[in-house]
C-alpha positions in Angstrom: 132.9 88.9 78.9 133.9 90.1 75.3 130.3 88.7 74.4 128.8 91.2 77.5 130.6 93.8 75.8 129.7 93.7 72.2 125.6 92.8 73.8 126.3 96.5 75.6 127.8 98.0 72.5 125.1 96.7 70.2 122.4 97.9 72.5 123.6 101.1 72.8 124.0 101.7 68.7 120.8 100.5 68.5 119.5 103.7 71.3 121.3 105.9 69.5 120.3 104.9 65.9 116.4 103.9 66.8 115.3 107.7 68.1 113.2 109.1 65.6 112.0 112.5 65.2 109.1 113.7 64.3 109.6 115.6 60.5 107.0 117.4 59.2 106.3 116.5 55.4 104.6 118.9 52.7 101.8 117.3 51.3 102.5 116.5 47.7 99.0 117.8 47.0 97.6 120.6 49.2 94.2 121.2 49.5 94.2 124.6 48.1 97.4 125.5 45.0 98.0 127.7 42.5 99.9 125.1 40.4 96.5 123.7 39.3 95.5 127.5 38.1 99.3 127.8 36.5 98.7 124.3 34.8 95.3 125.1 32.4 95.5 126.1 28.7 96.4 130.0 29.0 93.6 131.3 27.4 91.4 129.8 30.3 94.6 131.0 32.7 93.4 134.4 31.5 89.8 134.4 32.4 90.4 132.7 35.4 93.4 135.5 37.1 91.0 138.1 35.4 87.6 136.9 37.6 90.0 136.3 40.6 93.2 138.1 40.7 97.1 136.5 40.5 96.6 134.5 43.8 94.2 132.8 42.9 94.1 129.1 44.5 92.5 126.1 43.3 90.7 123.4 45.2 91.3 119.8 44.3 88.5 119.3 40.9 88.4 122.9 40.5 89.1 121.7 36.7 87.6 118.4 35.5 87.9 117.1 31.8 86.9 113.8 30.4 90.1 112.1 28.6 90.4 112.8 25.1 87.6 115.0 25.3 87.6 118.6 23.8 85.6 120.0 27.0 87.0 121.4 30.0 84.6 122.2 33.3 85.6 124.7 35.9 83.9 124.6 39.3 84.3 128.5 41.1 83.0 127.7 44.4 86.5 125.5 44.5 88.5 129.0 44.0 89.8 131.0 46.7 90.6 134.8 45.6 93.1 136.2 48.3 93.4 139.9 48.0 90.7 139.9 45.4 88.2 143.0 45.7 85.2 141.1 45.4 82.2 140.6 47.5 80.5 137.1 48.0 81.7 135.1 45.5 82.5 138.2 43.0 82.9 135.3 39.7 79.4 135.5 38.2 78.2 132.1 37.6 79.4 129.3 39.9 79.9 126.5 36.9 82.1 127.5 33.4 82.4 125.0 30.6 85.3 125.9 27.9 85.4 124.2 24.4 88.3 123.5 22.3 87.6 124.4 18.8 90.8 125.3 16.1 93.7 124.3 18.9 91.9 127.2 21.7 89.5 126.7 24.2 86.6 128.8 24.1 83.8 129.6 27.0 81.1 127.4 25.9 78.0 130.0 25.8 80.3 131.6 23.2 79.3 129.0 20.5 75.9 129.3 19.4 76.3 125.9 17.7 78.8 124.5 20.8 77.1 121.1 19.9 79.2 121.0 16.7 82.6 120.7 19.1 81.7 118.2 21.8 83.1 114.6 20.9 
């Protein structure tokens, strides 16, 4: 009898602990964030919000960089500009390399000799 009971009791702790719910969970890495804009070098921060605006939001490799390199690659068609005024794609070229030369990074077609800074 007592080992009925405590069989009974057992089962139902086990009905009321084993119902799950369904919880939704943020992604730790969305498809589209501005963290990946709010994380580059300012001065390429600045070129970027000034082509697309504040909201700007980055696609996953929107920035690519070799390690240790002094070269940073910046792919447009992975931007979104919400609330931008811009027709089509509005950014000019779809590709922009930046170099880093004296501690700032520098578009590359701004070094006639950009050569000299690639390692």
């Amino acid at each position: 009898m007592l080992r009925t009971k405590m069989v009974l009791i057992g089962a139902a702790l086990l009905v009321l602990t084993g119902q799950a719910r369904a919880v939704a969970v943020a992604s730790s890495d969305p498809p589209w964030s501005t963290e990946r804009i709010e994380r580059l070098p300012p001065e390429i921060r600045r070129v970027v919000v000034a082509k697309c605006g504040a909201y700007a939001e980055a696609g996953h490799y929107f920035v690519t960089y070799d390690h240790d390199s002094n070269v940073i690659r910046l792919d447009y068609s992975l931007l979104q500009c919400p609330g931008a005024r811009v027709s089509g794609n509005g950014r000019g070229r779809e590709q922009e390399t930046f170099v880093r030369h004296g501690g700032r990074y520098f578009p590359s077609h701004a070094h006639r000799d950009e050569h000299l800074f690639l390692r």
